[in-house]
TIVO-659492 format. One line per 3 residues: number of its first residue (from 1); their letters; for each residue x, y, z negated of N, C-alpha, C, CB. Coordinates in steps of 0.02 Angstrom, whole numbers, plus 50000, padded with zeros to 5 digits. Glycine has a CB too. Example, Ala and Ser with C-alpha at 12.3 -4.5 7.8 and 13.67 -1.06 7.14 Angstrom:
2
1	as	50660 49716 49610 50615 49775 49610 50660 49835 49610 50565 49776 49548 | 50642 49888 49646 50684 49947 49643 50645 50002 49606 50704 49970 49714
***
This chain:
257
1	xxx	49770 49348 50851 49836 49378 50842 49884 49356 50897 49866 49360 50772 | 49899 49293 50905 49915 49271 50951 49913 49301 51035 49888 49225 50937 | 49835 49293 51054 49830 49307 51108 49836 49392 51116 49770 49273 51128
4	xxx	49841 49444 51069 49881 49508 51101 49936 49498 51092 49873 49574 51077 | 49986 49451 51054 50064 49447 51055 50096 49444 51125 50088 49383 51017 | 50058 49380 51139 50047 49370 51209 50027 49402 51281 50017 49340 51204
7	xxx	49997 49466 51260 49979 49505 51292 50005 49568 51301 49935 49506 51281 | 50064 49560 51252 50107 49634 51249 50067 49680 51209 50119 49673 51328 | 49998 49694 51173 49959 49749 51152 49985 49751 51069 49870 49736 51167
10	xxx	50025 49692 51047 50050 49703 50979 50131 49664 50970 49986 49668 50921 | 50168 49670 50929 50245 49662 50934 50238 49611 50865 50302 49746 50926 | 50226 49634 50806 50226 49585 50756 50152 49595 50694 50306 49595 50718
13	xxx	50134 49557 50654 50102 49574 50615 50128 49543 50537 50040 49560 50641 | 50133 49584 50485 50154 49551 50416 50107 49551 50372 50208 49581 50384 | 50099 49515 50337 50053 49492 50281 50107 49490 50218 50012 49411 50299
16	xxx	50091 49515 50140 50137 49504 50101 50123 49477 50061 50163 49541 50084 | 50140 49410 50032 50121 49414 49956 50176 49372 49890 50040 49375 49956 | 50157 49380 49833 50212 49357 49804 50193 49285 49769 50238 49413 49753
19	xxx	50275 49251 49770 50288 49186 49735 50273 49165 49686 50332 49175 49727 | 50219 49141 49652 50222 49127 49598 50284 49074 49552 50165 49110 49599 | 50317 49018 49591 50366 48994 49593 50426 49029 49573 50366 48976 49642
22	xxx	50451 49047 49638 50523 49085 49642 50506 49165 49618 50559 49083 49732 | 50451 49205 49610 50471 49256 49567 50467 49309 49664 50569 49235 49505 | 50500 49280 49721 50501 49328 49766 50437 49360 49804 50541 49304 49807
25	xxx	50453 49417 49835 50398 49442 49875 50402 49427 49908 50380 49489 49888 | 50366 49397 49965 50381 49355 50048 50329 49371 50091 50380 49266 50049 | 50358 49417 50152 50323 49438 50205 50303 49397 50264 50355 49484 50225
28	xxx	50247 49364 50268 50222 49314 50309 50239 49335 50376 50148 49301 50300 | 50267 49334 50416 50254 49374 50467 50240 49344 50552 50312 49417 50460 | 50198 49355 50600 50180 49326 50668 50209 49389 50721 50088 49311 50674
31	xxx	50253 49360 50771 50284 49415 50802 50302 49380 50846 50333 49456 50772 | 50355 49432 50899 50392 49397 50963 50448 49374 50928 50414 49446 51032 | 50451 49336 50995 50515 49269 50948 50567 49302 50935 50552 49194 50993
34	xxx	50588 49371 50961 50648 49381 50937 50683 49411 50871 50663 49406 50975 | 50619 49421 50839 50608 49423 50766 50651 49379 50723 50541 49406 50753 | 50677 49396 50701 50708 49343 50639 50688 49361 50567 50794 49345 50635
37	xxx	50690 49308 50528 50690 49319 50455 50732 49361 50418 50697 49267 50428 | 50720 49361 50363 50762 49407 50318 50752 49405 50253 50756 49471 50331 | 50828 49401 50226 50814 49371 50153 50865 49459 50135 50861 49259 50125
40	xxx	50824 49468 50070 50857 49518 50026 50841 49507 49957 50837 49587 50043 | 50881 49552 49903 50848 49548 49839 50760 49546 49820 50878 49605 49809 | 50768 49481 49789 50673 49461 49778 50627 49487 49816 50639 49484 49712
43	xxx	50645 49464 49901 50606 49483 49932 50629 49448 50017 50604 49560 49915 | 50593 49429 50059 50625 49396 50104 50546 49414 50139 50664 49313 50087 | 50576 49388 50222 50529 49365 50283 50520 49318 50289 50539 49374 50338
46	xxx	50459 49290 50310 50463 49210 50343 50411 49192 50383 50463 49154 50292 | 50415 49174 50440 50396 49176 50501 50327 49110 50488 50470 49162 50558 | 50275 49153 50492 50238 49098 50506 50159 49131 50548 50227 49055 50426
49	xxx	50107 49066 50541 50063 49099 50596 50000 49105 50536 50046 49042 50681 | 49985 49172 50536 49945 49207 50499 49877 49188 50502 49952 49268 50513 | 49845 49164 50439 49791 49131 50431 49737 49160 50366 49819 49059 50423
52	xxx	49687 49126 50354 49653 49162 50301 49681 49135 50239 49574 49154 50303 | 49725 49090 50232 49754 49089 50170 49831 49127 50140 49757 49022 50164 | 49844 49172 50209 49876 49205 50181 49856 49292 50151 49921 49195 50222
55	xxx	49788 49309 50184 49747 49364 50145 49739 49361 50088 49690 49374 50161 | 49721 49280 50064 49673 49259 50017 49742 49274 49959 49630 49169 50030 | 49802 49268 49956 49854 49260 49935 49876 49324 49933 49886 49218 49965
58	xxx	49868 49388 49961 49908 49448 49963 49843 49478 49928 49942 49482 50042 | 49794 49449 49933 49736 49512 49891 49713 49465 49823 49642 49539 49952 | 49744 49436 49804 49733 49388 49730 49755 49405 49683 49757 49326 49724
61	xxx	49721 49467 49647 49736 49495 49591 49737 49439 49538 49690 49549 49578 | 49817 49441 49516 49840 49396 49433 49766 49382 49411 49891 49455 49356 | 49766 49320 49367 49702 49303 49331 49645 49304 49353 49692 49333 49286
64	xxx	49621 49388 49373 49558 49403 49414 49529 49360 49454 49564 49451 49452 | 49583 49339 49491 49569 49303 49561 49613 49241 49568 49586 49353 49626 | 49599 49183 49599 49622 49108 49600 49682 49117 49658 49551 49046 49625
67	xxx	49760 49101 49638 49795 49110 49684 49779 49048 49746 49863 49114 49652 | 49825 49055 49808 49805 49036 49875 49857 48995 49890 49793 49092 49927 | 49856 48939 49920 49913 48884 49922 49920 48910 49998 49893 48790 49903
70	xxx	49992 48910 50016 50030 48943 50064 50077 48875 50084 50071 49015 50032 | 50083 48837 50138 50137 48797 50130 50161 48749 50088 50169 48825 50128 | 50121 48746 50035 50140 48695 49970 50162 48736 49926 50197 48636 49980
73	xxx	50154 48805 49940 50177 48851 49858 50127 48898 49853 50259 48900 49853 | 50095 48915 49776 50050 48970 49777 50062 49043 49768 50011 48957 49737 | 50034 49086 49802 50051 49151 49786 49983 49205 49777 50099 49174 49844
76	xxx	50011 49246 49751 49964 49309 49703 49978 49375 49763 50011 49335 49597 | 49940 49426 49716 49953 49491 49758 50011 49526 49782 49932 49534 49729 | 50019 49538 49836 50071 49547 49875 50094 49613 49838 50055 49548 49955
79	xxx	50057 49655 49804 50107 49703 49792 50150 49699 49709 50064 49775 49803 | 50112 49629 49695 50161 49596 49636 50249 49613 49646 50150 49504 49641 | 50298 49624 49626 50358 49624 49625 50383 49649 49709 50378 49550 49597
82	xxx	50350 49696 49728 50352 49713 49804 50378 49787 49798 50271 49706 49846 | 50474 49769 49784 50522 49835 49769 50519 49874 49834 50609 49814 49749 | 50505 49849 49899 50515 49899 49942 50450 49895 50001 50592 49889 49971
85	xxx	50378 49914 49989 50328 49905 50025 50331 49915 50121 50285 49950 49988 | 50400 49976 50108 50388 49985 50183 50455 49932 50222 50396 50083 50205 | 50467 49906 50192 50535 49852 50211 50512 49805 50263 50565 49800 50142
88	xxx	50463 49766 50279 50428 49721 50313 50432 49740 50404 50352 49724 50278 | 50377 49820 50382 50383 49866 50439 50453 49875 50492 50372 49930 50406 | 50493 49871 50435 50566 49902 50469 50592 49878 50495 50612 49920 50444
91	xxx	50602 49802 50458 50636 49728 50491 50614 49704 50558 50619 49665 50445 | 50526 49733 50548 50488 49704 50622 50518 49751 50668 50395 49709 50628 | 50556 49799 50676 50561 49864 50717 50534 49925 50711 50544 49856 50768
94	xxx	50488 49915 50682 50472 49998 50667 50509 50049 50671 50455 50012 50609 | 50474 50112 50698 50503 50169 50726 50463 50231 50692 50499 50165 50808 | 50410 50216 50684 50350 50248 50669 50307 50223 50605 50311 50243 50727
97	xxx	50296 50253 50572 50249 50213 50518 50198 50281 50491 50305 50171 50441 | 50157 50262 50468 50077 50271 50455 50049 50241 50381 50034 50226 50518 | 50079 50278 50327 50067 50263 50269 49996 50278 50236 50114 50291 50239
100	xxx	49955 50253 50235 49892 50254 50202 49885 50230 50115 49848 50207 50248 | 49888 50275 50101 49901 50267 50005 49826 50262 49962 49948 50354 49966 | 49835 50245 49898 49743 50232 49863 49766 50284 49814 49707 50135 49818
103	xxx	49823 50318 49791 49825 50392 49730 49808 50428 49763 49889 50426 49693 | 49743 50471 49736 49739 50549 49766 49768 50594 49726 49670 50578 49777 | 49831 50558 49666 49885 50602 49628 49928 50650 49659 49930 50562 49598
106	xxx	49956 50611 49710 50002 50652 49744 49996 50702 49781 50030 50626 49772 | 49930 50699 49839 49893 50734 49886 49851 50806 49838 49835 50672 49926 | 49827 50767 49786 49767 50826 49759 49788 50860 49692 49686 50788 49741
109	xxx	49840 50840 49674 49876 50885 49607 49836 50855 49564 49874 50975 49600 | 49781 50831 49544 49746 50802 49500 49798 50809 49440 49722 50731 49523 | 49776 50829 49375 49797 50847 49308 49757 50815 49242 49792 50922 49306
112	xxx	49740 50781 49225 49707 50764 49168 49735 50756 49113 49679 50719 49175 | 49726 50772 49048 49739 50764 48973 49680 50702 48958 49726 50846 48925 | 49720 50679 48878 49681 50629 48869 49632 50668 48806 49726 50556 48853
115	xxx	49587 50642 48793 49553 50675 48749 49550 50666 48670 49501 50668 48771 | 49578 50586 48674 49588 50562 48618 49649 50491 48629 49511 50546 48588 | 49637 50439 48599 49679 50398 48586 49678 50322 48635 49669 50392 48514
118	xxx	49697 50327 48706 49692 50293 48753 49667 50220 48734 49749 50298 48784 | 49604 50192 48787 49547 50154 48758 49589 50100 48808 49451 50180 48770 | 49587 50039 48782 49606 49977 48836 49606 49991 48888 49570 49922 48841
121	xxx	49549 50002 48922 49536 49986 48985 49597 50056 49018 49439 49990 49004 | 49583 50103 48992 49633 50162 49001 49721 50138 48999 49615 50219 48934 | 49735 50083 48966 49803 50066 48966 49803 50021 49023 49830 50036 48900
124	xxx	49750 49972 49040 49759 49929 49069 49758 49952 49148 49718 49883 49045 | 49715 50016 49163 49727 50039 49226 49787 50057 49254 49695 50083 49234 | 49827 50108 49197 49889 50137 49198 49946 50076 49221 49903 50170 49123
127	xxx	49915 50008 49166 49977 49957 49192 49972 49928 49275 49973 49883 49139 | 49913 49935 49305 49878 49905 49355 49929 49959 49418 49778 49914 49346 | 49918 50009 49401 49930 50069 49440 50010 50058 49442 49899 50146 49404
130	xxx	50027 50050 49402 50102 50056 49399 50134 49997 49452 50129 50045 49316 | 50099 49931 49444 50109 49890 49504 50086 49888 49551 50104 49846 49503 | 50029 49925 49584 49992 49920 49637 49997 50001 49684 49917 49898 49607
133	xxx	50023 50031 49644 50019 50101 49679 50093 50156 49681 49955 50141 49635 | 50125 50139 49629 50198 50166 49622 50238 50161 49654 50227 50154 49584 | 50243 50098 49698 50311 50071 49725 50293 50109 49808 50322 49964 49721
136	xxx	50254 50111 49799 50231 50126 49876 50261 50217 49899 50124 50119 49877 | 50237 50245 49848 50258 50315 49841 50348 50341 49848 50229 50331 49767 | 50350 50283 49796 50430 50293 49777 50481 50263 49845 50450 50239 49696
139	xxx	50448 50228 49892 50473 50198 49939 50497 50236 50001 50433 50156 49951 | 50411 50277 49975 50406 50347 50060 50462 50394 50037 50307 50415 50073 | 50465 50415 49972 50518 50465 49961 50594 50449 49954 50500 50498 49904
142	xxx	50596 50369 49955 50666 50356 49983 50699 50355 50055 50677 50301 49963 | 50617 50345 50085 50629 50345 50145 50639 50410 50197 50584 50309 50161 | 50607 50451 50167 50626 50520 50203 50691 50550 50155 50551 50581 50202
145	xxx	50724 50546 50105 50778 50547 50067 50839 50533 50120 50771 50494 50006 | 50829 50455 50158 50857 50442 50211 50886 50483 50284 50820 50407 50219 | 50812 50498 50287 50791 50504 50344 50829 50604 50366 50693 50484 50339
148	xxx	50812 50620 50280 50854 50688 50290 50912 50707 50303 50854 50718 50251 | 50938 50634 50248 51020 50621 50250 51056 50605 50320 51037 50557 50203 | 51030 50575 50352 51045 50540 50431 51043 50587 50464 50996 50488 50465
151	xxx	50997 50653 50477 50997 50709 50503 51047 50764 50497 50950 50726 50490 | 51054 50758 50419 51117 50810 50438 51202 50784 50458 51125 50857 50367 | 51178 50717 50443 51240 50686 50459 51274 50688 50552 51223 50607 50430
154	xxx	51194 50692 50574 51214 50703 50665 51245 50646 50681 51270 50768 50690 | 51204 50624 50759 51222 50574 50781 51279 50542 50785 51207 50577 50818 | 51328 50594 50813 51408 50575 50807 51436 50567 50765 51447 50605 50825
157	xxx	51430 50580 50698 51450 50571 50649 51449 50516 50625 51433 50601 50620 | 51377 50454 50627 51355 50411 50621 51380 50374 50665 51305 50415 50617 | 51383 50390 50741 51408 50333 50785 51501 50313 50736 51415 50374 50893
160	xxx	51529 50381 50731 51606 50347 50720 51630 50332 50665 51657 50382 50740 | 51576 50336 50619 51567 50305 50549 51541 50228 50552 51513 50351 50506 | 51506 50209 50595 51475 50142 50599 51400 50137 50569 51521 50094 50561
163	xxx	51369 50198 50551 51308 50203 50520 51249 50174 50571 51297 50278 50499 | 51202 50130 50534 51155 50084 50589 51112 50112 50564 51146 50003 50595 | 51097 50159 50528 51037 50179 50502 50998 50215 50552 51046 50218 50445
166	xxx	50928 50208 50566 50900 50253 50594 50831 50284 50581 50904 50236 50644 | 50839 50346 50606 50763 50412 50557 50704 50346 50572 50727 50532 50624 | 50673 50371 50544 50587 50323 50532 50530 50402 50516 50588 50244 50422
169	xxx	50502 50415 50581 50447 50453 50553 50400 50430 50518 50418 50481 50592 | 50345 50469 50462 50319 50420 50429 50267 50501 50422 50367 50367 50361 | 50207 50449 50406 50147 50505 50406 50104 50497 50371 50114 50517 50457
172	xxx	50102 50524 50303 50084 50499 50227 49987 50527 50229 50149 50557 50149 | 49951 50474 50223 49859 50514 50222 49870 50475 50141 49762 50470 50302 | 49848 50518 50109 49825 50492 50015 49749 50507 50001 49872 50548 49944
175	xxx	49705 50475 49985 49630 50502 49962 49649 50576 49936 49588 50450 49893 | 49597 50614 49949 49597 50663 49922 49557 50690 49846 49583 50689 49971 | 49523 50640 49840 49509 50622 49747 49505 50559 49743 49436 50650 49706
178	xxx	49551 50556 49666 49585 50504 49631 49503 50440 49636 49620 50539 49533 | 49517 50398 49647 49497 50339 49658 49439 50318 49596 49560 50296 49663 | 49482 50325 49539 49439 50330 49471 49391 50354 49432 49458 50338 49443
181	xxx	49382 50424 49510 49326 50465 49469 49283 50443 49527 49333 50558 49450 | 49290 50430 49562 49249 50409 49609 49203 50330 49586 49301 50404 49675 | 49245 50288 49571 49211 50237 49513 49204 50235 49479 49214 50200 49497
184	xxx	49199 50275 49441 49183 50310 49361 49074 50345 49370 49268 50414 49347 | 49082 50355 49451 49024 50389 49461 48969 50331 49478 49034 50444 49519 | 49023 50262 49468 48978 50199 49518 48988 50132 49467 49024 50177 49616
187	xxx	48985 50175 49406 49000 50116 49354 48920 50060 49344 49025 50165 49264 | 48878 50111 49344 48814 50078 49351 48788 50040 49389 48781 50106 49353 | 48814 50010 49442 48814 49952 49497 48837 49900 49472 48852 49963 49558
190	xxx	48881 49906 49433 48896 49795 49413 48839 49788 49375 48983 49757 49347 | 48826 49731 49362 48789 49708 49348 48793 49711 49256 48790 49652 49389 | 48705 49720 49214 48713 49750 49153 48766 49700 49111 48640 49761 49118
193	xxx	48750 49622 49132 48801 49591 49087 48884 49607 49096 48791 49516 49096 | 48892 49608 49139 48968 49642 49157 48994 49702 49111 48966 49674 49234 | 48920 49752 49122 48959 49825 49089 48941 49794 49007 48907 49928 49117
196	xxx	48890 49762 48975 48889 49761 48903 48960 49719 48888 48815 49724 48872 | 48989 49682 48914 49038 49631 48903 49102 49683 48907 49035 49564 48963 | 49109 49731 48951 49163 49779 48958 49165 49837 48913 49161 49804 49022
199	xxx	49105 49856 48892 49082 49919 48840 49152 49939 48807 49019 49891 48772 | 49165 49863 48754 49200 49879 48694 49283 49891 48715 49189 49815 48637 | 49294 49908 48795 49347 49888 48814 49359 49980 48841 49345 49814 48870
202	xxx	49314 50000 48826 49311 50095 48882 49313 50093 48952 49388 50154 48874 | 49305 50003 48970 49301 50035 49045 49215 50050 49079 49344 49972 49101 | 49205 50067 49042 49138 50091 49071 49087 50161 49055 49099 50036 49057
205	xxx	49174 50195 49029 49165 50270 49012 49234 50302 49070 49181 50287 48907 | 49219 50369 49087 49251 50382 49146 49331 50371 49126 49232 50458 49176 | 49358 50378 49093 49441 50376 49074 49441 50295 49088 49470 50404 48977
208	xxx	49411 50247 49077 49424 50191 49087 49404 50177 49153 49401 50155 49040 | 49393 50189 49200 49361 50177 49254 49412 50173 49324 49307 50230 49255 | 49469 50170 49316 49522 50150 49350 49552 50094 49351 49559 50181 49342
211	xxx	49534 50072 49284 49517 49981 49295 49488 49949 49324 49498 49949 49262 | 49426 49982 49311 49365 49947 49354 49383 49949 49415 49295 49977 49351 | 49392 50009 49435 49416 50021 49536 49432 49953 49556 49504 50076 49560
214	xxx	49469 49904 49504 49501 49838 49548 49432 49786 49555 49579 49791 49497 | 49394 49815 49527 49355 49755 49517 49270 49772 49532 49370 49728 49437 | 49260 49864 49571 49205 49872 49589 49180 49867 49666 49195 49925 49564
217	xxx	49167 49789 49668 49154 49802 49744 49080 49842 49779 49157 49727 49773 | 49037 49841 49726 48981 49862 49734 48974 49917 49794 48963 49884 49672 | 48895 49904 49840 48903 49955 49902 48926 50026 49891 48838 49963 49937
220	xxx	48878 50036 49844 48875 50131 49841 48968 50135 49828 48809 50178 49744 | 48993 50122 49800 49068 50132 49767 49102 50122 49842 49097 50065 49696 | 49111 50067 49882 49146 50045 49929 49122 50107 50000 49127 49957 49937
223	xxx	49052 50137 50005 49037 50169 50071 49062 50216 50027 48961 50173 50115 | 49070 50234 49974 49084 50304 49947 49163 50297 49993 49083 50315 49842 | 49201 50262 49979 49268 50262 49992 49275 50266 50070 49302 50200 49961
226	xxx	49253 50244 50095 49225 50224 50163 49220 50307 50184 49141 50171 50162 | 49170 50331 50167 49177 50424 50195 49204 50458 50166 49123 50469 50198 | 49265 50450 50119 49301 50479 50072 49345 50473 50135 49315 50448 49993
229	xxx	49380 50412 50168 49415 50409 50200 49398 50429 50266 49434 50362 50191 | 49333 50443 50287 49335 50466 50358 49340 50539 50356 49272 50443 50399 | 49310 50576 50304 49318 50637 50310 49395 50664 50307 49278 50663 50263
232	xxx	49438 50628 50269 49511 50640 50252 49535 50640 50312 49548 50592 50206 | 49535 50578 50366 49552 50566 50426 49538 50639 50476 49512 50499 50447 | 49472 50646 50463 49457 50697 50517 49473 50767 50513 49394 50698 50528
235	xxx	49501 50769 50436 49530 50858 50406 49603 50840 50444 49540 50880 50287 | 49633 50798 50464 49686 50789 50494 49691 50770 50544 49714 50765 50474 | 49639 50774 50582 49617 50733 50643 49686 50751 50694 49530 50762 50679
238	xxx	49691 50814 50707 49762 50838 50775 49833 50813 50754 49777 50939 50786 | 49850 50801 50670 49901 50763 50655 49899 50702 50658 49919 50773 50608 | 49847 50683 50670 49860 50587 50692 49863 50596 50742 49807 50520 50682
241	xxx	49814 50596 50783 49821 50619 50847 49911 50633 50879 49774 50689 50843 | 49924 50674 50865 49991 50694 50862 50040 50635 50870 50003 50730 50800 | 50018 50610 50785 50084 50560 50775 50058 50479 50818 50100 50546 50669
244	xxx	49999 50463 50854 49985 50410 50878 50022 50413 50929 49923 50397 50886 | 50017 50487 50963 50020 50515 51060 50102 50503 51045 49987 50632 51096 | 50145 50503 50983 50225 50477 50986 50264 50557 50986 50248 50420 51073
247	xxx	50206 50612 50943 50232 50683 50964 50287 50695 50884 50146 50755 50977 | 50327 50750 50900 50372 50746 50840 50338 50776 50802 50438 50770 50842 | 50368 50746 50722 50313 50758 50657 50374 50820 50611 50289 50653 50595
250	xxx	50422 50843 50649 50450 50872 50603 50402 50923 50575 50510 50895 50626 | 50392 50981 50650 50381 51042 50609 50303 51028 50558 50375 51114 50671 | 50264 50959 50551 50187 50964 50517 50231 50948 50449 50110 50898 50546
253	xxx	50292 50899 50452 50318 50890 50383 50363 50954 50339 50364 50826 50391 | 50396 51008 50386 50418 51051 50358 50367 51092 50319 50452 51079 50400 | 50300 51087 50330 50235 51125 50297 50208 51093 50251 50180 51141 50339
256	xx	50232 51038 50228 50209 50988 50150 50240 51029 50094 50250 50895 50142 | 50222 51011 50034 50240 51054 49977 50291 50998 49951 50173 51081 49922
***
């Protein structure tokens, strides 16, 4: 990390994860020095040099997983209490951002009814989802909310108002099927004591199987995702392309629904 900082080929990198202590979200972050920290509501920067115990700490699912001592304090999954996901980005300078999402809700209209009377594992995904995948969504649509508002406001308007705000293109890829049916198809890879121990819980009938997602690392499930995501990439191949080369994203965003 270091030696491209050093090399000009990267500006900053953030790692996130949250406090078990203080309750805040705290963005690890390695950058040029002229970076400063930043403290906001339950959520701050803090400058340090990015190591494997701060991964170990942003991907430590509650309970699931053993939190990661950081500095003399431990922390859990970064998208624990993490009110504004793209905030990190922004502080570092960002101009441009490249949102890669895990709902294929939003992208694929996906519709499901329940069939009967929601099984554990079915509540427990919903609660999972609600912290790990919501905030992220709700963030992009504040952010182009912004980004619309700033536009019609016109530059001059903003200069003699004192407005510091500035547009953030942003270029949303979402799986194109929901995550759950996809591990719903790969439930049979954990191992049999796992699924008899989970049985009585529904996650190992497809409605429950969005739980599991947190917890199926198994190959077939993971390469599934793996060409789930390359094919998605490549149905969009001239819009990345596009938005890498620094080309404007209005008129591909005026054609979103």
């Amino acid at each position: 990390i270091q030696e491209s900082l050093d090399q000009g080929h990267l500006r900053a990198l953030a790692i996130t994860a949250s406090a078990y202590a203080s309750g805040e979200s705290v963005s690890f972050f390695q950058g040029a020095d002229e970076l400063p920290e930043w403290i906001r509501a339950r959520r701050k920067g803090k400058r340090s040099r990015i190591g494997v115990e701060h991964l170990l700490g942003s991907a430590a699912i509650p309970i699931l997983f053993p939190a990661s001592n950081v500095d003399g304090a431990y922390y859990g999954d970064g998208a624990l209490r993490q009110l504004a996901p793209l905030s990190p980005a922004l502080h570092l300078g960002a101009t441009r951002l490249l949102v890669i999402g895990v709902s294929g809700n939003v992208s694929a209209g996906h519709q499901r009814r329940l069939s009967g009377y929601p099984s554990m594992a079915q509540v427990l995904g919903h609660v999972l989802n609600s912290v790990f995948v919501d905030t992220l969504e709700g963030d992009v649509e504040r952010l182009e909310r912004i980004n619309h508002t700033l536009s019609a406001l016109g530059e001059r308007t903003r200069r003699k108002h004192g407005i510091k705000l500035r547009e953030v293109d942003v270029l949303k890829i979402y799986p194109s099927r929901p995550i759950d049916e996809i591990a719903a198809e790969h439930i049979r890879e954990l191992p049999r004591t796992l699924r008899f121990f989970l049985r009585s819980s529904g996650a190992t009938r497809s409605p429950g199987a969005s739980a599991m997602s947190y917890l199926l690392f198994e190959p077939g499930f993971t390469n599934a995702l793996i060409e789930m995501g390359r094919k998605d990439a490549m149905a969009r191949k001239e819009e990345i392309m596009a938005f890498l080369n620094d080309q404007p994203l209005m008129e591909a965003a005026s054609e979103e629904p």
